[in-house]
N, C-alpha and C positions, 0 to 999 in steps of 0.2 A: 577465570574468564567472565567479564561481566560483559554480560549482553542484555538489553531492554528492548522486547518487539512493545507495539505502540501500535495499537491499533486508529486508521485514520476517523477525523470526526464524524459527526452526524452527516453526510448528504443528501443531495436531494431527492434523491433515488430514496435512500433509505428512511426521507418524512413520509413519501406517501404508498410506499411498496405494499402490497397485500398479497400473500400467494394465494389468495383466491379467486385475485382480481385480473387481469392481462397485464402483462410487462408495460411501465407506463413511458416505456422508451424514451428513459432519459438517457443518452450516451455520453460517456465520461463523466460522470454527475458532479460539479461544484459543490463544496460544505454548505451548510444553513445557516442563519443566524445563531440558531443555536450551538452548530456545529460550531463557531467561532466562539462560543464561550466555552464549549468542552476543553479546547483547543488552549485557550487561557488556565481551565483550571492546571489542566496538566502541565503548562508551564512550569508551574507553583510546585508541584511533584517530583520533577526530574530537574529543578534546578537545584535537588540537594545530590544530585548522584555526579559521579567524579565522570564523566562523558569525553571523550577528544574529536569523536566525528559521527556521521549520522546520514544512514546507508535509506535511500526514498525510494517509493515504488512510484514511476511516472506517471499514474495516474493525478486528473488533478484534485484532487479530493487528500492526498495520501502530500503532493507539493503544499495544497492551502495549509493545512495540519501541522508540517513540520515544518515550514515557514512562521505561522503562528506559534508555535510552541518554542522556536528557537534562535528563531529569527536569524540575524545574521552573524551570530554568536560562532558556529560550526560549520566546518566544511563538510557541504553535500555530496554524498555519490548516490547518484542516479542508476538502479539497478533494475532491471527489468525482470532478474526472477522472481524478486518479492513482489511481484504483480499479482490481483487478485485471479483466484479462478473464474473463465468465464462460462457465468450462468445468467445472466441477463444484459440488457440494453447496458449498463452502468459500467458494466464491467469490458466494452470496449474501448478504446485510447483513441486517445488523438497524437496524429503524428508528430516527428520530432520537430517539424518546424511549425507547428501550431503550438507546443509545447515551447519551444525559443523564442516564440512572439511573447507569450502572456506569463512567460520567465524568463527575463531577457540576464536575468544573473547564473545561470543555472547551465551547463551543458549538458546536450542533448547528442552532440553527432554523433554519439558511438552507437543507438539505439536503430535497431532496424525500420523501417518506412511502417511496418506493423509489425510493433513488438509484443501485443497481446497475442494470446490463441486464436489459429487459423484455421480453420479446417471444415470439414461437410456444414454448409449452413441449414438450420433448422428452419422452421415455419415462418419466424419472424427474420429471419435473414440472418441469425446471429451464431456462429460456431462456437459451440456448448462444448468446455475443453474437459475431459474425461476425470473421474476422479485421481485414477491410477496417472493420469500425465501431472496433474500436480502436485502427488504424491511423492513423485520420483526426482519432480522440480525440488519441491521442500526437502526433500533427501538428500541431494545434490547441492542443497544450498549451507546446509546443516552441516556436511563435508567440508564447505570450500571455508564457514568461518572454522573449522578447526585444524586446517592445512594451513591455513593461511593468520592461523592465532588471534584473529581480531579480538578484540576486545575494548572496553568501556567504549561502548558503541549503541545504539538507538536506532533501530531499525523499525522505521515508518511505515507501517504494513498494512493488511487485510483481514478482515475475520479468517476467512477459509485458510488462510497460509498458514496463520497461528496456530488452528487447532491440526492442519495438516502438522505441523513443528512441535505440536505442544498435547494436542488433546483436549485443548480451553476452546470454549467461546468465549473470545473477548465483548466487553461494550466497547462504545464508541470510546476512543479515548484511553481506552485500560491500559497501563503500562504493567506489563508481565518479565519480569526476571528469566531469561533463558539461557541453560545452558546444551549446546548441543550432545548428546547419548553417541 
């Protein structure tokens, strides 16, 4: 089974984030300039690996990323469990039809009106989704590629799902070899 998680580029959440600083409440945060050239190197990376399609998390940081990396080479699925966990402004989404406007290649209908984590909002208005709910996500997702066999495949993801999946912190960009336990 070859699987590659891929973690999405630089955004802009993650140029000026400080956890010492307050959430700089960027929502859904766009890649950076630099993020766009991570996104180029890893082109270079994963055009030696044998790929047939390449599984995105709707965030648009996670769409720029593997749009830049693979452009229009591979067919997309848009999955919502590979969504990052949410712990700040960044990490909540824009809906399906905001996501249909500013990717008009791309389907969205299947995703719920809020496909990120909902639940008791915190101080800044943001519901903070539990370890153990993403835990259980990535566990469940871990399951479904090995029910469902996928393989040579590129899974466009998030730091926290990785090491939820993996035990790694990825950087921006790190393409990681996975195979599900």
């Amino acid at each position: 089974m070859t699987i590659y998680l891929i973690r999405h580029a630089q955004s802009a959440f993650n140029a000026v984030y400080d956890p010492n600083e307050p959430d700089p409440m960027i929502f859904d945060a766009p890649i950076t300039a630099l993020g766009e050239s991570q996104a180029r190197r890893a082109r270079t990376e994963v055009s030696q690996l044998n790929l047939v399609s390449v599984i995105v998390s709707p965030f648009t940081r996670t769409l720029q990323t593997a749009h830049l990396i693979f452009g229009n080479q591979l067919p997309f699925q848009i999955n919502a469990l590979v969504r990052e966990q949410l712990c700040n402004s960044c990490d909540v989404g824009s809906p399906p039809h905001v996501l249909a406007r500013d990717h008009p290649h791309l389907n969205f209908d299947h995703l719920d009106e809020c496909w990120w984590h909902d639940g008791e909002k915190d101080h800044r208005g943001i519901s903070v989704e539990p370890h153990e709910a993403l835990q259980a996500r990535a566990d469940g997702f871990a399951e479904f590629l090995k029910r469902e066999q996928v393989h040579s495949t590129a899974i466009v993801t998030h730091g926290n799902f990785i090491r939820a999946l993996t035990g790694i912190q990825p950087k921006n960009c790190e393409v990681i070899e996975f195979a599900p336990r």
